[in-house]
Backbone as numpy.savetxt, mean C-alpha at the origin, in Angstrom:
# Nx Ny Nz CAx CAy CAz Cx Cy Cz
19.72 -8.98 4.05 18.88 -7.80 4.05 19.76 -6.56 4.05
19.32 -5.48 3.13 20.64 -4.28 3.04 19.18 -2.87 3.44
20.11 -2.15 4.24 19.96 -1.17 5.19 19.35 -0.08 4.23
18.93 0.67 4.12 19.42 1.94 3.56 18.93 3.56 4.07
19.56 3.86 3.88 19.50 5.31 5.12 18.17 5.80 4.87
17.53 6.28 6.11 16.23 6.76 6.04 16.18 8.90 5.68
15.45 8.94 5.68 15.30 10.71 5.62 15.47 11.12 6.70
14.31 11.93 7.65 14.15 12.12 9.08 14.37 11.16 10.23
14.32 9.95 9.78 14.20 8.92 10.63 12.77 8.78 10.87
12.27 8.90 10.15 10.50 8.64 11.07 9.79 7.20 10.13
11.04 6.83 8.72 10.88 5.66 8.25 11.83 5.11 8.25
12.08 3.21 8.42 13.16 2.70 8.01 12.84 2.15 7.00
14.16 1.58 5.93 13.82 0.71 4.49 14.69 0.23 4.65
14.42 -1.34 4.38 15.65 -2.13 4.15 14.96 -2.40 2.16
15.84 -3.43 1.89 16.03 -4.40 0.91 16.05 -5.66 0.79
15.03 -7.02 0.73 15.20 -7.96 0.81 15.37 -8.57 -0.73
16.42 -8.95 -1.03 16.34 -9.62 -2.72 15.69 -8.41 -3.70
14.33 -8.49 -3.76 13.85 -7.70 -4.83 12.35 -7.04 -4.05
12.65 -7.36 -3.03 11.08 -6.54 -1.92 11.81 -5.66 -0.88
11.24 -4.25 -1.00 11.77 -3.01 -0.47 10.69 -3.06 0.97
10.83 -3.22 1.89 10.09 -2.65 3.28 10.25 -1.56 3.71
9.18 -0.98 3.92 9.01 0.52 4.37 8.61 0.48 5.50
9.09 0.76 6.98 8.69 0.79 8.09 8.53 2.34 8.86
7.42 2.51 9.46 6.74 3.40 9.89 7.06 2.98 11.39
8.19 4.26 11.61 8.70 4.34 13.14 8.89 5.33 13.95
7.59 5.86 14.40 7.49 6.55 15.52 6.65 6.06 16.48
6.80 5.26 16.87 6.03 3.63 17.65 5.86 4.80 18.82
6.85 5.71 19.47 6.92 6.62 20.94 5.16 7.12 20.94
4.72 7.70 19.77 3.24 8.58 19.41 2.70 7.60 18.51
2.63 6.80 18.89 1.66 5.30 17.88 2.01 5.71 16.58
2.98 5.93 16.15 2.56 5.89 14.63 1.99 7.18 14.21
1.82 8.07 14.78 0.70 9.25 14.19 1.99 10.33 13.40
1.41 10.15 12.00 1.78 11.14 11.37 1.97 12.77 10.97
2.90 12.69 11.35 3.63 14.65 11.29 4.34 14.86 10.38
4.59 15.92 9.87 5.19 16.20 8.18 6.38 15.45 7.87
7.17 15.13 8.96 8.50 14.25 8.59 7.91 12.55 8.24
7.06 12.11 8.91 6.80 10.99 8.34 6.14 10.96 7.27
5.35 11.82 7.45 4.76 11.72 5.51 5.39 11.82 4.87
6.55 12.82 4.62 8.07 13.22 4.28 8.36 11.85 3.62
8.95 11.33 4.61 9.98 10.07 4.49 9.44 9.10 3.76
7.75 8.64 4.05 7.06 7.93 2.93 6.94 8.39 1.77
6.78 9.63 1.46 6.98 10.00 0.36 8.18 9.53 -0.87
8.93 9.61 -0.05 10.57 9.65 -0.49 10.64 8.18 -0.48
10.19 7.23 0.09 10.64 5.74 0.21 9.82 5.15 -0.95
8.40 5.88 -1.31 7.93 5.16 -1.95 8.34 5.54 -3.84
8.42 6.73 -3.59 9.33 7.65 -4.76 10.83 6.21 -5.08
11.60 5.85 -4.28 12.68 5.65 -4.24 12.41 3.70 -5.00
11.08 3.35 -4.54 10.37 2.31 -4.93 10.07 1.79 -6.36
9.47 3.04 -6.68 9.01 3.00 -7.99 10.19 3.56 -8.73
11.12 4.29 -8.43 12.38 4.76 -9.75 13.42 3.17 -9.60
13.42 2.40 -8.51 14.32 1.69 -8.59 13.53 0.20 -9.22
14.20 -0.19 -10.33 13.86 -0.89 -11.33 14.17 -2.82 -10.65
14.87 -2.55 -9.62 15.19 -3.92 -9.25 14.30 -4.54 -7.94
13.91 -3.20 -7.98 12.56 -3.06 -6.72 11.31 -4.39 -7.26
10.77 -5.37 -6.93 9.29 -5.62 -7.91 8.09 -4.86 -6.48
8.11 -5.52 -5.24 7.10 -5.54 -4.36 8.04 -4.57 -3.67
6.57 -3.94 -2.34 6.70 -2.88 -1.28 6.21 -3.45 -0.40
6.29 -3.36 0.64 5.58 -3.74 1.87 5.94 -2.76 2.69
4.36 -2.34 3.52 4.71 -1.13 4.51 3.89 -1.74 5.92
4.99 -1.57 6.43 4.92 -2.29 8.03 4.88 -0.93 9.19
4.79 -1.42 10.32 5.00 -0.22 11.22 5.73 -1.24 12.50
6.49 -0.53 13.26 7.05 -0.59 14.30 6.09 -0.43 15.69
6.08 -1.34 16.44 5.86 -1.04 17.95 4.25 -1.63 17.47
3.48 -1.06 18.98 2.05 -1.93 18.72 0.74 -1.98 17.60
1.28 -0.39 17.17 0.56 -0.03 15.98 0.56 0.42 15.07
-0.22 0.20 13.77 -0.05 0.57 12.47 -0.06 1.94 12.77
-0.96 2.73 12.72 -0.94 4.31 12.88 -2.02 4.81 14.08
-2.18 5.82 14.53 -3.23 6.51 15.36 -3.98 7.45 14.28
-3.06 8.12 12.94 -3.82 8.70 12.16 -2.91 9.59 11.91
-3.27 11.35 11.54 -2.43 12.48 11.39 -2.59 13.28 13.37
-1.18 13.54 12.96 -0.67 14.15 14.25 -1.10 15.79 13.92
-2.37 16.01 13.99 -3.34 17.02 13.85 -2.60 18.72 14.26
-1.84 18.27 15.85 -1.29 19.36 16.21 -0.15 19.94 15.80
0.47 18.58 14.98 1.59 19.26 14.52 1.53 19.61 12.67
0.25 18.96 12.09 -0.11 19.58 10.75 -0.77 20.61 10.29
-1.85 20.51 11.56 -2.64 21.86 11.27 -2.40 22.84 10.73
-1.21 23.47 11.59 -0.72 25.20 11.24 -0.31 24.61 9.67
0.75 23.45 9.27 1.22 23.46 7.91 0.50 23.60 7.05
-0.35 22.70 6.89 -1.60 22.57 6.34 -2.60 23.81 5.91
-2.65 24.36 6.84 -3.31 25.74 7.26 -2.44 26.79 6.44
-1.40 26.98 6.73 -0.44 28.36 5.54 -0.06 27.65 4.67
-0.46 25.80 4.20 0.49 25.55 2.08 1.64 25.48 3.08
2.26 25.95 3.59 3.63 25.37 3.70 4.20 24.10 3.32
3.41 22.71 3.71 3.59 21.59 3.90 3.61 20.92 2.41
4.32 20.37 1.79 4.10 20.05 0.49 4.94 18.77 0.08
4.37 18.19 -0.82 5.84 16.46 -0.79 7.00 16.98 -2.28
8.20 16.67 -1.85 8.96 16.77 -3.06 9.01 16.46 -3.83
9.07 17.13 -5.46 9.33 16.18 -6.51 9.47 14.83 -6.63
10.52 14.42 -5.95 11.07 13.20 -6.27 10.46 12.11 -5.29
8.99 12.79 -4.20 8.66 11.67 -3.55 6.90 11.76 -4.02
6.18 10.84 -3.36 5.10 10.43 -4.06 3.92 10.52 -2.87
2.88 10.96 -3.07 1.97 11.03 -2.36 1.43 9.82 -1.54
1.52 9.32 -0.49 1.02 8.25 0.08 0.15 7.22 0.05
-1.07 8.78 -0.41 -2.52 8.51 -0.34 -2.88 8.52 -1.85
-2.03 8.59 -2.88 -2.27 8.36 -4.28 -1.64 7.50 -4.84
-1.04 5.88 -4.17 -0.25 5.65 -4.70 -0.51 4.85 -5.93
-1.90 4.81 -6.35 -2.35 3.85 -7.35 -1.83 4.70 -9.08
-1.67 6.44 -8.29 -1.96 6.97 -9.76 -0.46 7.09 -9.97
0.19 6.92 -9.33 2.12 7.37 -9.17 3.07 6.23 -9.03
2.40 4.80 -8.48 3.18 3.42 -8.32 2.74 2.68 -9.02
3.90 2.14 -10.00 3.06 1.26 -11.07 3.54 -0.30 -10.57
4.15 -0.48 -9.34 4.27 -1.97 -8.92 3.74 -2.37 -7.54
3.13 -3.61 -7.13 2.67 -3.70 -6.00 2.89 -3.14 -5.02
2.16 -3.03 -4.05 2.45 -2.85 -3.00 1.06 -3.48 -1.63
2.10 -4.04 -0.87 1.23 -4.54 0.81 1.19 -3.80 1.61
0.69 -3.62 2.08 0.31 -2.36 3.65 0.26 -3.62 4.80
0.71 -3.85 5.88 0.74 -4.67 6.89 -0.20 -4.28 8.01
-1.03 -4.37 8.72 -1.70 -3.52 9.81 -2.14 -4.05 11.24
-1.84 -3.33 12.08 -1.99 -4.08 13.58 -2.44 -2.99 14.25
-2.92 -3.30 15.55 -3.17 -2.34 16.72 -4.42 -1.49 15.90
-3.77 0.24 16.31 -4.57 1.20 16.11 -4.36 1.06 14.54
-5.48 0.99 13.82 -5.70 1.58 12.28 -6.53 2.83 11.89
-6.57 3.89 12.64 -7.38 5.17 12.70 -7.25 5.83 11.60
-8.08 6.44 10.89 -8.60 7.66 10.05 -7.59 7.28 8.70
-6.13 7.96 8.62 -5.60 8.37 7.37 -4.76 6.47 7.51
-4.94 6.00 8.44 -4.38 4.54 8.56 -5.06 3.63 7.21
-6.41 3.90 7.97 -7.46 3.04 6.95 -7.39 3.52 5.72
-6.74 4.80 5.29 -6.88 5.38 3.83 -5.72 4.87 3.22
-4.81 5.15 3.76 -3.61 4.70 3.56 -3.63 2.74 3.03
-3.81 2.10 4.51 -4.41 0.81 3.64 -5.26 0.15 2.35
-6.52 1.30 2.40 -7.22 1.04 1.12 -6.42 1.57 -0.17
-4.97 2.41 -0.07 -4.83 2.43 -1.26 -3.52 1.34 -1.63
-3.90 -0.06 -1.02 -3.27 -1.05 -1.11 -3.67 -2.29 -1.92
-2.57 -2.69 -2.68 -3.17 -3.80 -3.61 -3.48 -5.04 -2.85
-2.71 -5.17 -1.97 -3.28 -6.63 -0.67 -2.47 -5.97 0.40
-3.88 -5.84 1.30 -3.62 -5.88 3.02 -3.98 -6.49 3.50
-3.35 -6.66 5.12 -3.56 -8.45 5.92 -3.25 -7.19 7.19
-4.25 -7.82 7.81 -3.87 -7.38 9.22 -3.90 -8.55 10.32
-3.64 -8.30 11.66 -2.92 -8.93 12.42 -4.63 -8.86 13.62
-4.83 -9.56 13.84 -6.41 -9.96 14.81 -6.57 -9.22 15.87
-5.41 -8.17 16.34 -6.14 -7.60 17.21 -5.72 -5.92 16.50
-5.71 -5.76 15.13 -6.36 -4.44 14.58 -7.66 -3.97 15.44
-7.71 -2.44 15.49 -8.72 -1.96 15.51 -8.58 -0.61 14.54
-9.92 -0.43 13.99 -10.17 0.80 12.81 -10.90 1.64 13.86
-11.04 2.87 13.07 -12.03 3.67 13.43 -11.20 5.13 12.50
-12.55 5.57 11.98 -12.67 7.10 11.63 -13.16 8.02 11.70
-12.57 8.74 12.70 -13.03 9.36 13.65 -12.95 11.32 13.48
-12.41 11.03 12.09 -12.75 12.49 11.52 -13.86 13.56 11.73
-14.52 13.25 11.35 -15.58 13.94 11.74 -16.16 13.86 13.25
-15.37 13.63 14.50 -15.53 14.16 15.61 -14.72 15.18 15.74
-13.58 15.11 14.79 -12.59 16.45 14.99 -13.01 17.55 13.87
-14.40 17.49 13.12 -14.79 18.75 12.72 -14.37 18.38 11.19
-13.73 17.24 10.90 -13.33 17.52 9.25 -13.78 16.28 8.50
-13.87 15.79 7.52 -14.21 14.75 6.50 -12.59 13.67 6.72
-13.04 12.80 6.08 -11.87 11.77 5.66 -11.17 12.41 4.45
-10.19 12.39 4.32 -9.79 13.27 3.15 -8.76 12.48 2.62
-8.30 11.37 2.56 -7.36 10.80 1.20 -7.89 9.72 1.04
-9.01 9.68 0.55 -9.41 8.45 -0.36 -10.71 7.49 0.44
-10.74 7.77 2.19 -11.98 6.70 2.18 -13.63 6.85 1.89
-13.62 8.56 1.45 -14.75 8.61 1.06 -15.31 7.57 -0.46
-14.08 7.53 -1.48 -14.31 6.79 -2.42 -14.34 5.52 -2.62
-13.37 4.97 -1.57 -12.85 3.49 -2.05 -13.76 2.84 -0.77
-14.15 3.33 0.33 -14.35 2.94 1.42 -15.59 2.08 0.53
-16.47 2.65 0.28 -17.93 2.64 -0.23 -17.91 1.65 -1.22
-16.80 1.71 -2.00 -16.51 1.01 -3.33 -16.60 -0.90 -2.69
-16.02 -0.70 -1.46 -15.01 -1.96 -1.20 -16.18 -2.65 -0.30
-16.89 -2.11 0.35 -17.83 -2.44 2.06 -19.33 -2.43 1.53
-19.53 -1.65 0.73 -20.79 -1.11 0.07 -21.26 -0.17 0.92
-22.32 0.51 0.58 -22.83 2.08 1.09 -23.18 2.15 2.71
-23.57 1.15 2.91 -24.58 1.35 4.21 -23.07 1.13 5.36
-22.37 0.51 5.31 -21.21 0.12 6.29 -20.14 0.89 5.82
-19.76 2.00 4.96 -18.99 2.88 4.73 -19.38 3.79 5.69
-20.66 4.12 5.43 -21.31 5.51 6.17 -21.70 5.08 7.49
-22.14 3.50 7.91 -22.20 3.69 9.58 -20.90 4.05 10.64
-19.72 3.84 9.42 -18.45 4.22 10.34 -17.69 5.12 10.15
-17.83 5.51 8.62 -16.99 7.40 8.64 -18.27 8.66 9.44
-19.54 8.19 9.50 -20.21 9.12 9.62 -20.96 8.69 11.21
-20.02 7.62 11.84 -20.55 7.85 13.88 -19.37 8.02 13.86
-17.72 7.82 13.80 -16.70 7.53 14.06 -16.51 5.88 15.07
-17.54 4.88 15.05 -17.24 3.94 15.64 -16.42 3.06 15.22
-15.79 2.24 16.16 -14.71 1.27 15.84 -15.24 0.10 14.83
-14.24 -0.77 14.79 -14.48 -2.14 14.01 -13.51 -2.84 14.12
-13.76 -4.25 13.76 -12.06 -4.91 14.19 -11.72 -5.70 13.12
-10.76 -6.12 13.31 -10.04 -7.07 11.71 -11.13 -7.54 11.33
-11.75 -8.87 12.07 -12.59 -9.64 11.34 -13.66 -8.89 10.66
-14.34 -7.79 11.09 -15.44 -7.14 10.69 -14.69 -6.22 9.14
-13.79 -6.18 9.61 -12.89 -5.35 7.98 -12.48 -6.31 6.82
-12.46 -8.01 7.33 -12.25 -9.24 6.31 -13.53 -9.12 5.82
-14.52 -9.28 6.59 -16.15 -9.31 6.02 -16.29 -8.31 5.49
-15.85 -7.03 5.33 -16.52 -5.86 4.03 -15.12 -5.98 3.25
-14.55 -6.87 3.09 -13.91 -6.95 2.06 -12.14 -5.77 2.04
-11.90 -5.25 3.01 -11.54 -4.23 3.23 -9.90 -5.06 3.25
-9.71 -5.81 3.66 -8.30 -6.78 3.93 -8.97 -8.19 3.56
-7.38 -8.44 2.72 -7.75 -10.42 2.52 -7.16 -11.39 3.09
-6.79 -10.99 4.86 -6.01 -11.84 5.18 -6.30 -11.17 7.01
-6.48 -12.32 8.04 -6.13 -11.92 9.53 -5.40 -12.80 9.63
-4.51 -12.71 10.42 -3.59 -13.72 11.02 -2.76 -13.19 12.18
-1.90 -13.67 12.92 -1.83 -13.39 14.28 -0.46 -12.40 14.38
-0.92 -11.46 15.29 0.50 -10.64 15.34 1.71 -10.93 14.92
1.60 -11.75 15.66 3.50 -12.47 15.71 3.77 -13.11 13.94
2.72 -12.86 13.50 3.00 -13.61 11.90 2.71 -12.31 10.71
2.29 -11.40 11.41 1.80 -10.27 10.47 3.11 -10.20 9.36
4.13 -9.97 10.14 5.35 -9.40 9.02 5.85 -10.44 8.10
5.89 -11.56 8.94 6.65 -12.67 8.17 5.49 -12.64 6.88
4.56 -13.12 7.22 3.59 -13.09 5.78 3.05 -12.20 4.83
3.42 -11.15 5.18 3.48 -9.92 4.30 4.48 -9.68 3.14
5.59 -10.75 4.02 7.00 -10.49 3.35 6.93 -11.84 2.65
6.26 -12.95 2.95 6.25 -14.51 1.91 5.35 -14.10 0.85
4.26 -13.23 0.80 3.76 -12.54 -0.39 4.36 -12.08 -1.37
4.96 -10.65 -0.83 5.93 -9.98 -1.53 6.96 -10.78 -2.55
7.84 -11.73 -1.25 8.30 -12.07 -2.36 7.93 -13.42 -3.21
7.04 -13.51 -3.24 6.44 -14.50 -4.62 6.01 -13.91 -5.81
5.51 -12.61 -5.19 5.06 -11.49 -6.13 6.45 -10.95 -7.01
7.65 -11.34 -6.18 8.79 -10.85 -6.48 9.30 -11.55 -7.41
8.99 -12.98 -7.47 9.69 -13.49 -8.34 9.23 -14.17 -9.81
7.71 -13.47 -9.79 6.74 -13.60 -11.13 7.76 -12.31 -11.89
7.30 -12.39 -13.15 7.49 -11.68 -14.33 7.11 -10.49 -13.91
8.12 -9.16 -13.56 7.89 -7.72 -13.63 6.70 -7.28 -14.58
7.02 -7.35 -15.57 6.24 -6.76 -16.34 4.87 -6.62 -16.96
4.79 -8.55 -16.35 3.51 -9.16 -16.34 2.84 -8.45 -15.34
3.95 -8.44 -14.40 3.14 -7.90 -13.15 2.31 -5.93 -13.19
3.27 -5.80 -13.91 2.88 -4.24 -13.78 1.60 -4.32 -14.77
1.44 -5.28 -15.63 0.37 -4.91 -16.82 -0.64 -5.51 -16.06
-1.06 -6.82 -14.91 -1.91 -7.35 -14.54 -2.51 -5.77 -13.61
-1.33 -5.10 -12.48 -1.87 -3.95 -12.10 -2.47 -2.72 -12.92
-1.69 -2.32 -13.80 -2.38 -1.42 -14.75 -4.03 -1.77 -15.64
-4.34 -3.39 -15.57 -5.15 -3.53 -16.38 -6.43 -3.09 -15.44
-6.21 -3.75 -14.19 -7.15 -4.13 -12.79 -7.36 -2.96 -12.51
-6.46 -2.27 -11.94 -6.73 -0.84 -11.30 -7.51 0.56 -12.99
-7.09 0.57 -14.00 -8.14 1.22 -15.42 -9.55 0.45 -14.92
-9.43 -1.01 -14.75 -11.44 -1.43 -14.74 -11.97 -0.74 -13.50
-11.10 -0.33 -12.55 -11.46 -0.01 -11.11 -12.12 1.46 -11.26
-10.98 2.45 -11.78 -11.28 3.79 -12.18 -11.65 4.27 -13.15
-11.71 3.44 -14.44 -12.58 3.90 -15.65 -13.95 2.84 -15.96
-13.48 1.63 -16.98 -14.42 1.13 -17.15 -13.98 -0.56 -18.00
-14.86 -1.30 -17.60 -13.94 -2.74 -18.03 -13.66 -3.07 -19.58
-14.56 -2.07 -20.48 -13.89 -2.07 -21.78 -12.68 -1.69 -22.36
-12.79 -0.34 -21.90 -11.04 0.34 -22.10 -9.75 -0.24 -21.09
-10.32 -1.12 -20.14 -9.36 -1.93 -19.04 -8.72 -3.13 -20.31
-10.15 -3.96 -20.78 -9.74 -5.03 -21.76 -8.88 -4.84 -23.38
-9.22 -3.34 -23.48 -8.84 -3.20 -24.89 -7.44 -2.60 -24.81
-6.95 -1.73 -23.51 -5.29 -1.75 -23.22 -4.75 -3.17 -22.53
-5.22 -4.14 -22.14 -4.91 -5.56 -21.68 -4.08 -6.44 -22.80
-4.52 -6.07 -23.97 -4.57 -6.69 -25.30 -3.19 -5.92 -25.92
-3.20 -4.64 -25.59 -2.10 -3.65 -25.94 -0.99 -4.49 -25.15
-1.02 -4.59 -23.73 -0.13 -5.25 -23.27 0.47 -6.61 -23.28
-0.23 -6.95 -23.53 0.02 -8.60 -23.95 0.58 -8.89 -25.34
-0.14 -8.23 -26.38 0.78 -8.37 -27.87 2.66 -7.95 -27.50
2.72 -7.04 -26.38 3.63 -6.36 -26.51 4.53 -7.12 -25.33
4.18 -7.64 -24.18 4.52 -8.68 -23.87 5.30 -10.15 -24.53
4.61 -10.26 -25.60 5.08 -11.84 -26.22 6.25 -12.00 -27.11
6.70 -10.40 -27.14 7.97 -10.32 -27.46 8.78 -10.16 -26.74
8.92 -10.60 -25.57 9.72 -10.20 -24.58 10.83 -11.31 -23.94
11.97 -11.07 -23.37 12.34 -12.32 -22.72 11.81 -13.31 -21.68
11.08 -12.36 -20.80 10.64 -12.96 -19.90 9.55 -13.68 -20.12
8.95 -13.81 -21.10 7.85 -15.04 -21.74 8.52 -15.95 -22.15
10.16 -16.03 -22.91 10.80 -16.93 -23.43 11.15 -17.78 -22.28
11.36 -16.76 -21.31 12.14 -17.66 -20.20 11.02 -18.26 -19.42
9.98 -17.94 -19.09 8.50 -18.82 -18.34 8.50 -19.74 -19.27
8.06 -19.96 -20.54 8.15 -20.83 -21.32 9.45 -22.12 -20.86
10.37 -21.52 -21.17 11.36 -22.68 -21.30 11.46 -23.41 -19.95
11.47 -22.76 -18.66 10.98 -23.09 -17.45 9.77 -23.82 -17.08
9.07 -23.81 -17.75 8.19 -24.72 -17.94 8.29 -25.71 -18.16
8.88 -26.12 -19.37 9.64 -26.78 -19.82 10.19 -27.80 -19.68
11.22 -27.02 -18.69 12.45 -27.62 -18.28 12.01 -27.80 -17.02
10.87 -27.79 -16.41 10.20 -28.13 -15.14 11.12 -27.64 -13.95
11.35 -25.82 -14.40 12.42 -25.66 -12.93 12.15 -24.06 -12.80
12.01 -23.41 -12.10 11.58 -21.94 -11.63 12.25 -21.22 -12.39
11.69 -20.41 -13.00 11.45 -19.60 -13.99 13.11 -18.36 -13.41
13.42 -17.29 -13.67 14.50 -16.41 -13.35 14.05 -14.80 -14.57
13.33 -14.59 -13.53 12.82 -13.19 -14.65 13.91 -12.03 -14.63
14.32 -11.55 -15.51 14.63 -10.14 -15.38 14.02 -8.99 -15.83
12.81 -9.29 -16.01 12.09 -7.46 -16.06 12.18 -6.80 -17.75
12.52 -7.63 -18.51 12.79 -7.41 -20.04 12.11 -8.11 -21.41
């Protein structure tokens, strides 16, 4: 596993083979996000998608919990004067479907509050750990959900169980978040990471490119519509079958022995 220097420190990233972990570490304030940790995710996930040897992400957190939410007191004022803004070269958290074109897992335990749960839903597979608890609790503090669970929440749970919980702020727990469809996986603390990371890398060692076109096809039917999803599917695949990495699944096949993709 190789290290690599964090920004503020409020994330760590290692490198496993070809799966990048992003860990969310300010475990001292649960996890609750202040401009340096959004910062640093920004930048890790930026650093994700430019690096080509990268395939999978996995974003874990440190200590008992995934997040408490945004650290309100210390964003407000930013927020409030524009000051606060993500750099060029890093990527919005809460958009990562329109800016990351390769998987990514969100891991989740403990507290999963407000921008937690947003943050998760903009995940291609999340698994949380059985003693998660959600809640969005925005609108007791006077404001809406604002990166994404007004849309996807509804999309994923259906109408009536979106709105009994962005609009009382009451809790819910893993299992009740497997049943609206919200995560495809509980399993027990002590296993959260390890299996986040036996995902990843299986995901890691399929065909890149396959992989990015299976995401690009899935996520167009999600946000446009399943015709123009199927008729760029077709774009990708003609363009696919010239590639090495079909020669080499093929011959691996074959030769009845695991395939060795390189992304070409």
């Amino acid at each position: 596993m190789k290290e690599v220097n964090a920004g503020a420190g409020r994330v760590t990233r290692e490198i496993k083979d070809h799966v990048f972990l992003i860990g969310l570490d300010r475990a001292g304030k649960r996890n609750a996000f202040d401009s340096h940790m959004m910062l640093d995710l920004s930048l890790a996930l930026g650093e994700y998608e430019r690096n080509d040897d990268l395939r999978c992400a996995v974003i874990f957190a440190e200590g008992e919990h995934f997040t408490s939410g945004l650290d309100l007191m210390e964003l407000t004022p930013k927020l409030m004067s524009g000051s606060f803004q993500y750099p060029e070269e890093g990527i919005d958290p809460w958009a990562t479907t329109s800016r990351v074109t390769k998987p990514l897992i969100v891991a989740v335990q403990g507290m999963c509050w407000t921008a937690g749960i947003e943050l998760m839903l903009t995940a291609d597979i999340a698994l949380a750990a059985n003693d998660t608890r959600y809640a969005h609790v925005e609108v007791l503090r006077g404001i809406p959900p604002s990166a994404g669970s007004t849309v996807r929440f509804p999309k994923a749970a259906g109408w009536s169980d979106a709105m009994k919980y962005m609009l009382t702020g009451e809790e819910f727990n893993a299992e009740e978040a497997l049943n609206m469809k919200l995560i495809s996986e509980v399993v027990a603390p002590e296993a959260l990471r390890e299996r986040a990371i036996e995902l990843a890398e299986k995901i890691a060692k399929a065909a890149p490119l396959a992989i990015k076109a299976t995401l690009a096809s899935a996520r167009q039917a999600a946000s446009d519509n399943e015709e123009t999803a199927l008729a760029s599917l077709n774009d990708h695949l003609f363009g696919l079958l010239k590639s090495k990495d079909v020669q080499e699944g093929v011959m691996a096949m074959m030769q009845k022995r695991e395939p060795v993709f390189k992304g070409c």
